[in-house]
N, C-alpha and C positions, 0 to 999 in steps of 0.2 A: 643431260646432267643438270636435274632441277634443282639449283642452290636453294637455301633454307634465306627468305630474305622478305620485307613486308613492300606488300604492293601499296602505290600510291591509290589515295582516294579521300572523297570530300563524304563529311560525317554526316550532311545533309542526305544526303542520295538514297532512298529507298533500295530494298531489298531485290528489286527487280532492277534497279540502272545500276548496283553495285553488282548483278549479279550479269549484265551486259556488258560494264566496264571492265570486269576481271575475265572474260571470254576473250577480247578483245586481245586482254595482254596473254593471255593463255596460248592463242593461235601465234601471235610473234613468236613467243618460245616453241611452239611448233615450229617455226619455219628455220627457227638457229637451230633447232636438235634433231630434227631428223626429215625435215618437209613439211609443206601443208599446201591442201589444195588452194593454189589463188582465188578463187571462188569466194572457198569459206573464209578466208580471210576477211575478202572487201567486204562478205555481208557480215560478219563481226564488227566491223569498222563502221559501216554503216548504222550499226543499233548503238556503238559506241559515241557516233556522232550526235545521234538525237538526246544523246544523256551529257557530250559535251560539245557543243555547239561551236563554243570560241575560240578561236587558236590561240590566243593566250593560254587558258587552261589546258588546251592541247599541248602546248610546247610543253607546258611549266610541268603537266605528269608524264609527258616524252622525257624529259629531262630528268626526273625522278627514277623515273622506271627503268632507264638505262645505265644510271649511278648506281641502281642496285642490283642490278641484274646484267648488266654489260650490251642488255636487247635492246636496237632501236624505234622504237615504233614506227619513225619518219622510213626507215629503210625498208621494214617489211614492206610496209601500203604500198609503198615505190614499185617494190618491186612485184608484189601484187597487181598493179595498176600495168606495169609495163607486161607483164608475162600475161594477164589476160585470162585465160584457160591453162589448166595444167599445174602441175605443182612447182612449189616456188622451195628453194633452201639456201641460206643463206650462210 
């Protein structure tokens, strides 16, 4: 159930880390709506990290991203990170 709602993101970021940072959150809402392989997740997360580096930023568009969409990013990764192989849904 993909609500109509705007993703966080910095105006800086080239067309290629805004198009790695929306993949990122893409696969979260995979894993609320219907599954997604842990895998692809981590390695979304992973390109997501090289575009945001610092957990500051990281919290402050977790924190965004979940006010407007109710997804958390802390909780996929987790649970990403913990399952390993296999699909994850939250």
């Amino acid at each position: 159930m993909r609500n109509q709602y705007s993703y966080p993101f910095d105006e800086s970021w080239s067309t290629e880390e805004l198009a790695s940072v929306l993949s990122f959150f893409n696969r979260v809402e995979e894993a609320y709506e219907g599954g997604v392989e842990a895998r692809v997740l981590l390695e979304a997360y992973e390109k997501f990290k090289q575009v945001v580096p610092g957990k500051a930023l990281e919290k402050t568009l977790g924190r965004e991203f979940e006010a407007a969409s109710g997804y958390s990013l802390y909780r996929a990764q987790q649970a990403a990170r913990e399952r390993g192989n296999g699909r994850i849904r939250l």
